[in-house]
N, CA, C and O atoms as CSV, one atom per row, in Angstrom:
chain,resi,resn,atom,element,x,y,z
A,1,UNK,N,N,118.631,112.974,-63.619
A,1,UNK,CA,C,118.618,114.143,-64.476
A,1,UNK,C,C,117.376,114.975,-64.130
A,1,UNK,O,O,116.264,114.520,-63.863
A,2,UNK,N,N,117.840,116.628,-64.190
A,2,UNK,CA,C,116.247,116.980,-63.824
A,2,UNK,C,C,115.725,117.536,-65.280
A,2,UNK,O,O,116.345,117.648,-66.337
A,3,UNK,N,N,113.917,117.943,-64.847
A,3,UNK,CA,C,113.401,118.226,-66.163
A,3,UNK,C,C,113.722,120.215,-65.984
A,3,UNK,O,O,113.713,120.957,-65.001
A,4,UNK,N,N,113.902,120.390,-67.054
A,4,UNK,CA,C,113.785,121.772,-67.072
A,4,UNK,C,C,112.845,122.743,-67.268
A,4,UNK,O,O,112.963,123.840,-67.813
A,5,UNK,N,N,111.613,122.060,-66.611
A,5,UNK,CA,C,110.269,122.438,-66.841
A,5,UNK,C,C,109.379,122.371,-65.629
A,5,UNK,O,O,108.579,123.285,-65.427
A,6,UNK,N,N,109.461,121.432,-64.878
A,6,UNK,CA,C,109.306,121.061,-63.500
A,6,UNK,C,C,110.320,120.630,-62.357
A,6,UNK,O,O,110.033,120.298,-61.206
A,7,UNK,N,N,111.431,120.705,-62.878
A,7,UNK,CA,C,112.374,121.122,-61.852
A,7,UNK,C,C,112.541,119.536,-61.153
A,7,UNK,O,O,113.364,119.354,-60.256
A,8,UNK,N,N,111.728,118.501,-61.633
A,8,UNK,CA,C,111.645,117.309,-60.965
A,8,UNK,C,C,112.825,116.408,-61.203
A,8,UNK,O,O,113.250,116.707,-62.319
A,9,UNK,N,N,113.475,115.552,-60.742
A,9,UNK,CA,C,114.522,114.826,-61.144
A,9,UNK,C,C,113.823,113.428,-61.439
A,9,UNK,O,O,112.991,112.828,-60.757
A,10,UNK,N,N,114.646,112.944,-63.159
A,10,UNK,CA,C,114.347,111.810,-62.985
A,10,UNK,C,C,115.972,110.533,-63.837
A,10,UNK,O,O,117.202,110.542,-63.892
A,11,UNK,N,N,114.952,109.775,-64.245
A,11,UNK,CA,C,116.103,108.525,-65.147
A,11,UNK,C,C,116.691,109.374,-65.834
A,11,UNK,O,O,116.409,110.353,-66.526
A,12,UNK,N,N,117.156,109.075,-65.662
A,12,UNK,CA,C,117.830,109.361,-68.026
A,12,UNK,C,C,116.876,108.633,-69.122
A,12,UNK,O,O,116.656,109.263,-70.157
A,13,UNK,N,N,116.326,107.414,-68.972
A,13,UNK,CA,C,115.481,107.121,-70.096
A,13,UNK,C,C,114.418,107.627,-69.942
A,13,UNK,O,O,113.646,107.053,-70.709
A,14,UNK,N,N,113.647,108.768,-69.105
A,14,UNK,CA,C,112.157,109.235,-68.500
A,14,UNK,C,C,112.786,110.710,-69.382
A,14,UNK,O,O,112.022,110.954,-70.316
A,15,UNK,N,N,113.885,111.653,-69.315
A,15,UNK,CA,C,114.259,112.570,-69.776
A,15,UNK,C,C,113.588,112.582,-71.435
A,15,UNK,O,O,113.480,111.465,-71.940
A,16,UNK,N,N,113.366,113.177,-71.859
A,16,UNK,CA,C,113.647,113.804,-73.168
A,16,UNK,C,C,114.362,115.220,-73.923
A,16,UNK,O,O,114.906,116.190,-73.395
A,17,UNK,N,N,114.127,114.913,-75.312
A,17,UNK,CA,C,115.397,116.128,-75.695
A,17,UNK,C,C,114.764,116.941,-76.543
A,17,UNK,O,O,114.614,116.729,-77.746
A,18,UNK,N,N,114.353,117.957,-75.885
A,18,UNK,CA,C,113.370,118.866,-76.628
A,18,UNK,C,C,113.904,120.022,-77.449
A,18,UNK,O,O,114.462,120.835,-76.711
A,19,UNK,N,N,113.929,120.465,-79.071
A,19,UNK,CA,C,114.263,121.514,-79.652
A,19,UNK,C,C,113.326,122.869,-79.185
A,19,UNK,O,O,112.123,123.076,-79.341
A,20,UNK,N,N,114.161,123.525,-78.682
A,20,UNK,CA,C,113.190,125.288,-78.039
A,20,UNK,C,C,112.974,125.808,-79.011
A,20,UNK,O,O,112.004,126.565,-78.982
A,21,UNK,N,N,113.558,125.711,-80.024
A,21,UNK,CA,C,113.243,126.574,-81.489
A,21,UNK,C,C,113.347,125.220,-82.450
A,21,UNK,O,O,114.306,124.602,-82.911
A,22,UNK,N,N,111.509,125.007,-82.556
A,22,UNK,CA,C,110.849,123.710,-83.501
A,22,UNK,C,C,111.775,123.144,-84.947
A,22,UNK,O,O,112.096,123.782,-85.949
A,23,UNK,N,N,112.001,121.890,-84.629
A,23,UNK,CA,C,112.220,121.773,-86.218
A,23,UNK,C,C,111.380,122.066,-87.742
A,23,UNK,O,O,111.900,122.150,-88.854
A,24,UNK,N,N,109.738,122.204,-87.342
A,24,UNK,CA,C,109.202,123.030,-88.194
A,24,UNK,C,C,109.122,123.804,-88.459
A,24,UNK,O,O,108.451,124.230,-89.399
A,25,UNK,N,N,110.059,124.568,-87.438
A,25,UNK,CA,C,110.204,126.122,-88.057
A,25,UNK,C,C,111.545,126.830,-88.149
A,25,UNK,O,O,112.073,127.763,-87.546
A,26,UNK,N,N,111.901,125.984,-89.182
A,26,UNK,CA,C,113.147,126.094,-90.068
A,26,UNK,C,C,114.348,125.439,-89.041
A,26,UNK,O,O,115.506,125.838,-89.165
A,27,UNK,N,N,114.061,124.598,-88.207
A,27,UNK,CA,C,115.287,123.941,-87.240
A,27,UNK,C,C,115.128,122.529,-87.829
A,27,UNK,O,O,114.949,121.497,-87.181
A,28,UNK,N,N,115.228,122.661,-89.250
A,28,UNK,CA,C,114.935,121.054,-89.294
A,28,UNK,C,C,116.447,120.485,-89.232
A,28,UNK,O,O,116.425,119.259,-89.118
A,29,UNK,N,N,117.375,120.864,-89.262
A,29,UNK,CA,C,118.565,120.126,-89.004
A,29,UNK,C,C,118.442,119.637,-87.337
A,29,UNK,O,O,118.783,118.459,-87.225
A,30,UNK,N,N,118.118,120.140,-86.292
A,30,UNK,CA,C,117.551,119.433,-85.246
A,30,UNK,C,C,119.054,120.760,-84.623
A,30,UNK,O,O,119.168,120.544,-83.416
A,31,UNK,N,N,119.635,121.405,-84.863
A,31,UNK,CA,C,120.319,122.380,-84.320
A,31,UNK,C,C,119.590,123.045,-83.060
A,31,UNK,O,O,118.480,122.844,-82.567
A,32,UNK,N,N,120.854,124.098,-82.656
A,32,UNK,CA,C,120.271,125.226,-81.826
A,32,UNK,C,C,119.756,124.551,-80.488
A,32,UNK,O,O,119.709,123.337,-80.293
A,33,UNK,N,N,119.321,125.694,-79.463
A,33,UNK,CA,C,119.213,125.691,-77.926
A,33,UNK,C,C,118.056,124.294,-77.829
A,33,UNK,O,O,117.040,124.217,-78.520
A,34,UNK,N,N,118.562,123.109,-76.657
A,34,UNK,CA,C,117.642,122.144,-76.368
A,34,UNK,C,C,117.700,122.267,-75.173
A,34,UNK,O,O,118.727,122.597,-74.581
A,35,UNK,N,N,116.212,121.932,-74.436
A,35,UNK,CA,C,115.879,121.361,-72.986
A,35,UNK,C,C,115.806,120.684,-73.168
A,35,UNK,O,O,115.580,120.319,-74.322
A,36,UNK,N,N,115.995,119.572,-71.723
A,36,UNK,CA,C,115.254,118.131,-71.343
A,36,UNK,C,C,114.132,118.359,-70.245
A,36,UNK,O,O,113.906,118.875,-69.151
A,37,UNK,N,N,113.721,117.805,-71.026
A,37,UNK,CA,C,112.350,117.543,-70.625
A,37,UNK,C,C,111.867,116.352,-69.993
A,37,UNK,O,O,112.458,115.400,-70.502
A,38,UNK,N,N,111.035,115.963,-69.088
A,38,UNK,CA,C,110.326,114.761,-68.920
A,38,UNK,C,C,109.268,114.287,-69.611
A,38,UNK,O,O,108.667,114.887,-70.502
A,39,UNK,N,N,109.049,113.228,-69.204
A,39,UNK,CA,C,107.928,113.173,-70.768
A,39,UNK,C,C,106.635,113.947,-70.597
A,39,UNK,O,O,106.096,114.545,-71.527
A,40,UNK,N,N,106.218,113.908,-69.491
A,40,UNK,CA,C,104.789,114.675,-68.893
A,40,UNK,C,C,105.064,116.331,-69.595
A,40,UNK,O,O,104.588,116.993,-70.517
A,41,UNK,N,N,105.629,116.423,-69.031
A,41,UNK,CA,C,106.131,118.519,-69.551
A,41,UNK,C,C,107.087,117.991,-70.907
A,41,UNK,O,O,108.072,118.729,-70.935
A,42,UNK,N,N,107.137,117.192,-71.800
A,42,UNK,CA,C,107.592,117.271,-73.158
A,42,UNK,C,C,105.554,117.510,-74.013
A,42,UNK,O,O,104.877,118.302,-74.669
A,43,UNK,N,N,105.510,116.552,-73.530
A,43,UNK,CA,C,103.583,116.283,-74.427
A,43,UNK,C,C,102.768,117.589,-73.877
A,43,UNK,O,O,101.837,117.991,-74.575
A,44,UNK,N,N,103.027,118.166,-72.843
A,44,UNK,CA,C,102.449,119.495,-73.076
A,44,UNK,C,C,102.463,120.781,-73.714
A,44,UNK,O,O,101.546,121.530,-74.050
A,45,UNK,N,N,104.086,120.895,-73.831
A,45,UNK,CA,C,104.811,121.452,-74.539
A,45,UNK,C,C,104.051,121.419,-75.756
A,45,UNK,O,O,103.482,122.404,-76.226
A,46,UNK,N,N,104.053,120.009,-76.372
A,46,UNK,CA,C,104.031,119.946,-77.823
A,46,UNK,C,C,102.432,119.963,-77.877
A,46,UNK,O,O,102.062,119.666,-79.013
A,47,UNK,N,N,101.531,120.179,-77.140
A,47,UNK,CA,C,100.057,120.202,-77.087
A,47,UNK,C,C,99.913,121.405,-77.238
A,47,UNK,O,O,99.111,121.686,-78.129
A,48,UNK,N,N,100.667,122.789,-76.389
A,48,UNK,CA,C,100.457,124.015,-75.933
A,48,UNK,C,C,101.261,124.646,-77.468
A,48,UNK,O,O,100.915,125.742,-77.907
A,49,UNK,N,N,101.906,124.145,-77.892
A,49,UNK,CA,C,102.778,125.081,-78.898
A,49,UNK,C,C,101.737,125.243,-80.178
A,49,UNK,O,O,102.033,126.113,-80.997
A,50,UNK,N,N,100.445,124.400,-80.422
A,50,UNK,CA,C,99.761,124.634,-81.723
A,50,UNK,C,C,98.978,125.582,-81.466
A,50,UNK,O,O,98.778,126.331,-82.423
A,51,UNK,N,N,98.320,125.896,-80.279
A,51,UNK,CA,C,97.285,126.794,-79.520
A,51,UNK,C,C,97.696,128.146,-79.395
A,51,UNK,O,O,96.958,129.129,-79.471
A,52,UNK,N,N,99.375,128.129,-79.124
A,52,UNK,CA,C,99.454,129.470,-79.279
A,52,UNK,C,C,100.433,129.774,-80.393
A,52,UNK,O,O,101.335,130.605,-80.285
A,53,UNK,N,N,100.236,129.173,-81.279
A,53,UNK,CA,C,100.311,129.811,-82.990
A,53,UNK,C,C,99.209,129.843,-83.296
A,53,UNK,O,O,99.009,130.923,-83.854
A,54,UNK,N,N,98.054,129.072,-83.241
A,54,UNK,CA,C,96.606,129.819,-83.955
A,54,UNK,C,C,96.226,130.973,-83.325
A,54,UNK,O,O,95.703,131.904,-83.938
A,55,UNK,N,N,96.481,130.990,-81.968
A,55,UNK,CA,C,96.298,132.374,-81.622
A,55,UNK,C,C,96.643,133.933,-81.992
A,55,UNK,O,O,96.057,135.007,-81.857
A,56,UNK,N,N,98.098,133.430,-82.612
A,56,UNK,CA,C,98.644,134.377,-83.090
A,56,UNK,C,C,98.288,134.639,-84.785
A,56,UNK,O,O,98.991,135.527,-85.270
A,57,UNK,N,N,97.394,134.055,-85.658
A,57,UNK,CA,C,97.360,134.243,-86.830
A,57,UNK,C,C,95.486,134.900,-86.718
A,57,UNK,O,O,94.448,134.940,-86.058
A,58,UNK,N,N,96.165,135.277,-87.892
A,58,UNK,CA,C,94.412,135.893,-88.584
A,58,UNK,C,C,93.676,135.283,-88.756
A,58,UNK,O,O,93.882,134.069,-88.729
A,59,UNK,N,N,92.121,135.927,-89.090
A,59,UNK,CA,C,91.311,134.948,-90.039
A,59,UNK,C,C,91.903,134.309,-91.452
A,59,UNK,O,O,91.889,133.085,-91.583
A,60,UNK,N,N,92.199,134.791,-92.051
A,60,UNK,CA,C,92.917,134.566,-93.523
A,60,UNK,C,C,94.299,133.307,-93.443
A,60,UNK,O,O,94.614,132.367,-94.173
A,61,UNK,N,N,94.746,133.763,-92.427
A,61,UNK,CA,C,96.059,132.854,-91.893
A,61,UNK,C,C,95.246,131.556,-91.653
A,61,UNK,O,O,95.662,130.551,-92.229
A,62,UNK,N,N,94.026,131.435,-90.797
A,62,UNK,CA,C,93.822,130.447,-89.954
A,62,UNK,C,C,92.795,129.415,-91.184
A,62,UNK,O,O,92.863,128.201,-91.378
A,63,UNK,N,N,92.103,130.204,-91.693
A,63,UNK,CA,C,91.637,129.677,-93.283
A,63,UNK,C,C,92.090,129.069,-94.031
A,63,UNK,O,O,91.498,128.068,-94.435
A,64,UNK,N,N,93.856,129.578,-94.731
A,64,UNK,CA,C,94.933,128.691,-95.290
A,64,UNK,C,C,95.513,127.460,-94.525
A,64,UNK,O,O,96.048,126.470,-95.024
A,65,UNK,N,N,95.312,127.707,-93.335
A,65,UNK,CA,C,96.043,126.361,-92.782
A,65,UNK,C,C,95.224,125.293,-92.657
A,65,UNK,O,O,95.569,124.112,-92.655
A,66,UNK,N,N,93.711,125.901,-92.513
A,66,UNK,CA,C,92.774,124.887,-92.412
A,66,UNK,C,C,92.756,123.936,-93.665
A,66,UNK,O,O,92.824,122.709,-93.600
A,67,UNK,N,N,92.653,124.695,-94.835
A,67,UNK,CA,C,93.005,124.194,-95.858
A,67,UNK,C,C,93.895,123.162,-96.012
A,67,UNK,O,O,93.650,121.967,-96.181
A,68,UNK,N,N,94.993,123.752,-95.937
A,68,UNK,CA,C,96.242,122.471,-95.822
A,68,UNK,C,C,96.264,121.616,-94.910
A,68,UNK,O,O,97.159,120.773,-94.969
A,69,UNK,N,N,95.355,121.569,-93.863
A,69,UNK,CA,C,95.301,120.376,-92.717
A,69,UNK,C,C,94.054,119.088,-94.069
A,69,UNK,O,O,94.087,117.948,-94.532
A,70,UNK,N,N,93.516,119.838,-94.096
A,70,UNK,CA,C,92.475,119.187,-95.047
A,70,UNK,C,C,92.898,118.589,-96.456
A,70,UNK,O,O,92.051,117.906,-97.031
A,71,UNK,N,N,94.002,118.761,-97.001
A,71,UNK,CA,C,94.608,118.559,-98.249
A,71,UNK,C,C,95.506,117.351,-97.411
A,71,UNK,O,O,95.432,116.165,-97.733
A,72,UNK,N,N,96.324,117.828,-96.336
A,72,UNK,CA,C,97.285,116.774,-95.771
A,72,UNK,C,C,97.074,115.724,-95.551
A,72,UNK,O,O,97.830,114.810,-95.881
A,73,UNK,N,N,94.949,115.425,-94.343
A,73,UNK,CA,C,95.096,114.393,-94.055
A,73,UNK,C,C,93.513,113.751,-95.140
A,73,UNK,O,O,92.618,112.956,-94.855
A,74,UNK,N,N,93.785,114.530,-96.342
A,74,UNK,CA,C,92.521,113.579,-97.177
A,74,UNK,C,C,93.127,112.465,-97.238
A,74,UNK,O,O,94.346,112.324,-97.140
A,75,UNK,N,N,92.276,111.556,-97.413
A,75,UNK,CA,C,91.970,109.857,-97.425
A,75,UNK,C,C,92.741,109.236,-96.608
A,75,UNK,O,O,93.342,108.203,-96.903
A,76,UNK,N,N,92.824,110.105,-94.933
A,76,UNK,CA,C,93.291,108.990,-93.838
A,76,UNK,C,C,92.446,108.243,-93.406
A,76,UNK,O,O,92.711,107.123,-92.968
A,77,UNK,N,N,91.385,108.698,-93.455
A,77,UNK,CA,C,89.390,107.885,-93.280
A,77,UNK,C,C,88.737,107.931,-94.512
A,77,UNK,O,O,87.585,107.511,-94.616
């Protein structure tokens, strides 16, 4: 199978099944357009996709979320 990201061919169990339009953002039924991915270009994907949503928000935006990262992971330490 190849990846649709690097063009590389691999297993079928090395493949993954990536949602192009996030289940956090309103795809939570797991619907709509998927690539496969390999795992190398799946974990970048999902590294690169938080970087460029903070990029895209405000100060005010980026303030509220900080917030809620901080509410989410109180008393994991």
């Amino acid at each position: 199978m190849k990846c649709q990201k690097c063009y590389k061919y691999f297993c079928e169990e090395e493949i993954d099944e990536h949602h192009i339009h996030p289940r956090f953002m309103d795809n939570r039924g797991g619907g709509g357009k998927k690539a496969y991915l390999c795992k190398k270009c799946h974990q970048i994907i999902h590294l690169v996709i938080p970087k460029l949503l903070w990029d895209l928000m405000d100060q005010k935006q980026k303030e509220k979320a900080i917030e809620v990262v901080k509410r989410y992971t109180r008393g994991f330490l």
